[in-house]
Each structure stands twice: as C-alpha cells, then as structure tokens.
C-alpha positions in Angstrom: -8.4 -1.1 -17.4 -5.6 0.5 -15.8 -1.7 -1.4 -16.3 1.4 -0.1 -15.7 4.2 -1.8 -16.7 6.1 -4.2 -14.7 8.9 -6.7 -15.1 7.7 -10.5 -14.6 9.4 -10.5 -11.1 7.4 -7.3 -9.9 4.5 -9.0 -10.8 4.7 -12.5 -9.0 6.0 -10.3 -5.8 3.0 -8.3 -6.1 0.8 -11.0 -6.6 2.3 -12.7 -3.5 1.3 -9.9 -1.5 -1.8 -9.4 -2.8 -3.0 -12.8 -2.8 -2.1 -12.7 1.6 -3.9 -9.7 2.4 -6.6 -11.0 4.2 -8.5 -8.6 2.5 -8.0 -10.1 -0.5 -7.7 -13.5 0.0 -10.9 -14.3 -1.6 -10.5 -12.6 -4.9 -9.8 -15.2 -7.9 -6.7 -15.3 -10.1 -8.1 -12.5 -12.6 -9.2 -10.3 -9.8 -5.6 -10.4 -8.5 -4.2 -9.7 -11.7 -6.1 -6.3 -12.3 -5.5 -5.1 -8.7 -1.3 -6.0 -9.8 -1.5 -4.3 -13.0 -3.0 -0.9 -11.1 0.2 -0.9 -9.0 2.1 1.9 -9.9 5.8 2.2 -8.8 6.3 5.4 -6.9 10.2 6.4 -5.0 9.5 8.3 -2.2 12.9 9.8 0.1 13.8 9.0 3.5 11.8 11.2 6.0 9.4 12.3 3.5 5.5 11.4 4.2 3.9 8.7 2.2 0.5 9.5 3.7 -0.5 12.2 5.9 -2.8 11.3 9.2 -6.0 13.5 8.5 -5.7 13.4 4.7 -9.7 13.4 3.5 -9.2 12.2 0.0 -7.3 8.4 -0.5 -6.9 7.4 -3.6 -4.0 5.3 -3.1 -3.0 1.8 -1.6 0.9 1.6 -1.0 3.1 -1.8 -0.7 6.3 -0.8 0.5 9.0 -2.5 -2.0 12.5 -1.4 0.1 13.4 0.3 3.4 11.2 0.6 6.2 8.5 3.3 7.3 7.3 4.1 10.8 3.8 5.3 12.1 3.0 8.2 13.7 -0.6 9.4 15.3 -1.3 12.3 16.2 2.4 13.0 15.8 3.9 10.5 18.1 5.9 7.7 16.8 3.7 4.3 17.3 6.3 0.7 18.0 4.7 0.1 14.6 7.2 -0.1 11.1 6.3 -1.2 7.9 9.2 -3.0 6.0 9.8 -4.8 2.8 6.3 -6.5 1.3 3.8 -4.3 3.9 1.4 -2.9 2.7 -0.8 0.0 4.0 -3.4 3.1 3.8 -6.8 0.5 2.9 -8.8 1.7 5.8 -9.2 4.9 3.9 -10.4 3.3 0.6 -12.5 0.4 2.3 -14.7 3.3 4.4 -14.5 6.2 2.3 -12.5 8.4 5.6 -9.6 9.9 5.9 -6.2 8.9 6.6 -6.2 7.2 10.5 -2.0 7.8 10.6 0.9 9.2 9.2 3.5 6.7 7.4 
C-alpha cells in the first residue's frame, strides 16, 4: 500500500473531496482511506502545465489544493477553471486514453 504522509487536516479535506466525486461516491470508508493515503502533494508554478492535452500515459489524478487552473483544447482557453477542492485528469485513468485537455 502506497501512503504519503499527511497532516490530520489534509486528510479530512481530502477525504471530503474524495467521498463527493461522483465517481467515488460508492466506495466504503476504507476504500476512501487508501485512495487519501496515495495522494501525494505536488507544487506546481503559475503558468506551468499540470497535464498536457495528448499526453498517452496518465498515471496521475490531481486535486487542486490553492489557486486556480484553466483549460485549454486544442490550445484555446475553454470558460472552464478549476479552483480550490477540483479535482481533475480521471478520464485518462478510467479508459486507459490519453489526456482529453491541457490544465
């Protein structure tokens, strides 16, 4: 099992989030609490990619924690910006594709 370490308050934040994606609504308590412990915190700069639209291999789900992060495909800006508590980049890893936008 994979756990990175997290402060009790990371944790109930995470497992807040986790617990209302619909995709994961209908995992139990435990099931929750492995997905939190995989979370691993990552600092990424303003204007810098997160993901890359195209990418073939996703090995990552991302919650942003701070700040906000816009869209963009096929280079155009969407009206579409993640902020505090989103989370994105699970189409990839549900369907095995590559990444459908840049963030």
């Amino acid at each position: 099992k994979v756990v990175f370490e997290k402060t009790a308050e990371e944790k109930e934040r995470l497992q807040r989030i986790v617990q209302d994606n619909v995709l994961c609504s209908h995992l139990d308590e435990e099931e929750v609490a492995t997905i939190v412990d995989a979370f691993e915190r990552c600092s990424v700069s303003a204007g810098n990619e997160i993901i890359t639209e195209g990418d073939q291999v996703a090995t990552h789900y991302y919650i942003l924690d701070k700040g906000r992060a816009h869209v963009l495909l096929g280079g155009k800006k969407l009206d579409l910006e993640y902020s505090d508590g989103d989370g994105f980049g699970e189409l990839a890893l549900m369907y095995n594709a590559p990444r459908a936008a840049t963030v």
